[in-house]
Rosetta silent file (secondary structure, phi, psi, omega in degrees, C-alpha in Angstrom):
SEQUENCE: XXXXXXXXXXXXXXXXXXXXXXXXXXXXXXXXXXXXXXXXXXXXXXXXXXXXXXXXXXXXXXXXXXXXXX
SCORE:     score description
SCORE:     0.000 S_00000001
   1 L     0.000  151.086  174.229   94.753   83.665  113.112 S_00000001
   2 L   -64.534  -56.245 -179.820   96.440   86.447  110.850 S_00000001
   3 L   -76.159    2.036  159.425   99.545   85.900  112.326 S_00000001
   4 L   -98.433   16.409  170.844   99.829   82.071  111.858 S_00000001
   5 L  -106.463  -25.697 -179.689   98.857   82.852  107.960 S_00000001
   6 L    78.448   17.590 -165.894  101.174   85.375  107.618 S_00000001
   7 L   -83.342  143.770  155.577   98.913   87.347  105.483 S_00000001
   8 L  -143.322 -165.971 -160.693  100.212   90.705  104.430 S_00000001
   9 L   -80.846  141.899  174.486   99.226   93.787  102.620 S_00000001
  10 L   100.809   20.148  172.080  100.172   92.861   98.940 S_00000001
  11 L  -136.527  135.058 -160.192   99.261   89.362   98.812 S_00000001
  12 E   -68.186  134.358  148.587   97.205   87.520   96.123 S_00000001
  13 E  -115.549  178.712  159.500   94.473   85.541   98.191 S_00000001
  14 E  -136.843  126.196 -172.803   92.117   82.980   96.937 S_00000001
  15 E   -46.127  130.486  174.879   88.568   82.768   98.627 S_00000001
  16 L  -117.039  -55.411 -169.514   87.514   79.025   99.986 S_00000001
  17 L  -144.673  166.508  165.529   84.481   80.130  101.856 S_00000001
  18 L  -155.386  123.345  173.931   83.021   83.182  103.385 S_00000001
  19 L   -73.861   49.876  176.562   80.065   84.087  105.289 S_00000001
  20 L  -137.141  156.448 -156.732   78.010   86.548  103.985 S_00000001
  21 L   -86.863  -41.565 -149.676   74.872   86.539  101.932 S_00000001
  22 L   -90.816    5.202  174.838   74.924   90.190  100.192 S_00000001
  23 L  -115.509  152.673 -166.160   78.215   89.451   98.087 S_00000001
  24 L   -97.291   27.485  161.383   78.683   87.830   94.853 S_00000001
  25 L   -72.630  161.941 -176.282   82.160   86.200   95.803 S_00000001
  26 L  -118.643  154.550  142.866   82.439   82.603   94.771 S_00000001
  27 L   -64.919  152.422 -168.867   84.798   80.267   96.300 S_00000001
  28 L    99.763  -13.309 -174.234   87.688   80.690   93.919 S_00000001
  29 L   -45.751  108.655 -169.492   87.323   84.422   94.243 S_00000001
  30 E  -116.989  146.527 -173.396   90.907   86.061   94.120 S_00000001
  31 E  -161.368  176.683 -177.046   91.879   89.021   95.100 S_00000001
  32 E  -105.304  143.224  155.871   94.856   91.923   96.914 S_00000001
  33 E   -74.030  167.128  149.452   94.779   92.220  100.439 S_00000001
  34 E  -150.152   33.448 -173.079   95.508   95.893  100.821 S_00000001
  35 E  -163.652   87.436 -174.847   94.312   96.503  104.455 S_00000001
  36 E  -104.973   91.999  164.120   94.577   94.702  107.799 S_00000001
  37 E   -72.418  139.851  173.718   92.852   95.982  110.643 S_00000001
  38 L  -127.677  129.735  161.536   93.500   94.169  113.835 S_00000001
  39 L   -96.774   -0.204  -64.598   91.445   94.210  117.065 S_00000001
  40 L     9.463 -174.395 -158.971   93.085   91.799  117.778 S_00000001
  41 H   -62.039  -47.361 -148.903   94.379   88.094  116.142 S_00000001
  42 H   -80.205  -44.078  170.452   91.163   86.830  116.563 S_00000001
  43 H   -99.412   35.201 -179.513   88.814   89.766  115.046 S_00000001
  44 L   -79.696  124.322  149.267   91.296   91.397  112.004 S_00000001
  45 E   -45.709   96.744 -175.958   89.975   92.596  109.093 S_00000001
  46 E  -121.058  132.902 -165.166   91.602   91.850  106.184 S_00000001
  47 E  -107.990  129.190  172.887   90.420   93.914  103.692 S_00000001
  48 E  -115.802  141.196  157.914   90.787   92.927  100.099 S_00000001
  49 E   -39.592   56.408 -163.411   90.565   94.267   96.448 S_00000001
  50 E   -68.377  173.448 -154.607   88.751   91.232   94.586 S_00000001
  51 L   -89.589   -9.168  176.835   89.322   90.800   90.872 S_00000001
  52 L  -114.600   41.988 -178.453   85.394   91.683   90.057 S_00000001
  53 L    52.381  -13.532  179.406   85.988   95.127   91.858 S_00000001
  54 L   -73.277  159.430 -173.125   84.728   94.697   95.187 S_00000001
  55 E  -131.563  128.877 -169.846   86.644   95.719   98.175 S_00000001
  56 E  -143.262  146.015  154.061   85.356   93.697  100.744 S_00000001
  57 E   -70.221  141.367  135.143   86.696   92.287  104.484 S_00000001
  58 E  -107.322  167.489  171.391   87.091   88.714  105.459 S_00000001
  59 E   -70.341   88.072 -151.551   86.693   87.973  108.922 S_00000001
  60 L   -73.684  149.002  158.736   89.923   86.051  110.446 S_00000001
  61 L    99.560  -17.379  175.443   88.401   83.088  112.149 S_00000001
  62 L  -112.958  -57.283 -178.796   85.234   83.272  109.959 S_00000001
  63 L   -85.325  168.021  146.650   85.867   83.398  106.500 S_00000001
  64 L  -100.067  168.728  178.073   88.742   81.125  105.055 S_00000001
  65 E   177.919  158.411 -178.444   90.967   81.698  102.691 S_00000001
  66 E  -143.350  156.118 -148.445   94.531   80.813  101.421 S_00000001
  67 E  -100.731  130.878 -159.218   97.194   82.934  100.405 S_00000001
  68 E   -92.060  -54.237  166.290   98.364   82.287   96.460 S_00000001
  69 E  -145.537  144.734 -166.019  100.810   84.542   96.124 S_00000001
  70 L   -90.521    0.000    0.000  103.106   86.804   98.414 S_00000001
């Protein structure tokens, strides 16, 4: 869930895994969050900047990810 990660807008993540085919993240990918939609904790969007320009969502509950710096 976002709120047992604590993720906020403004925080360095780094990518472990994610599940989608059409993007060229790697695990190791890093990036800014700069967006959190929530439908609630279970479907939020958190949309991030990555460091190779894409601005892409992960998926809470689907993608992983761990947060590097606040």
């Amino acid at each position: 869930m976002v709120t047992k990660k604590i993720v906020k807008e403004g925080d360095k993540i780094e990518l472990i895994t994610m599940n989608d085919t059409w993007t060229k993240l790697e695990k190791g990918s890093k990036g800014i969050v700069f967006k959190i939609e929530k439908e609630d904790d279970d479907e939020a969007l958190i949309w991030v900047e990555w460091d190779n320009g894409e601005k892409l969502a992960l998926i809470n509950g689907i993608d992983k990810f761990k947060i590097i710096k606040k």
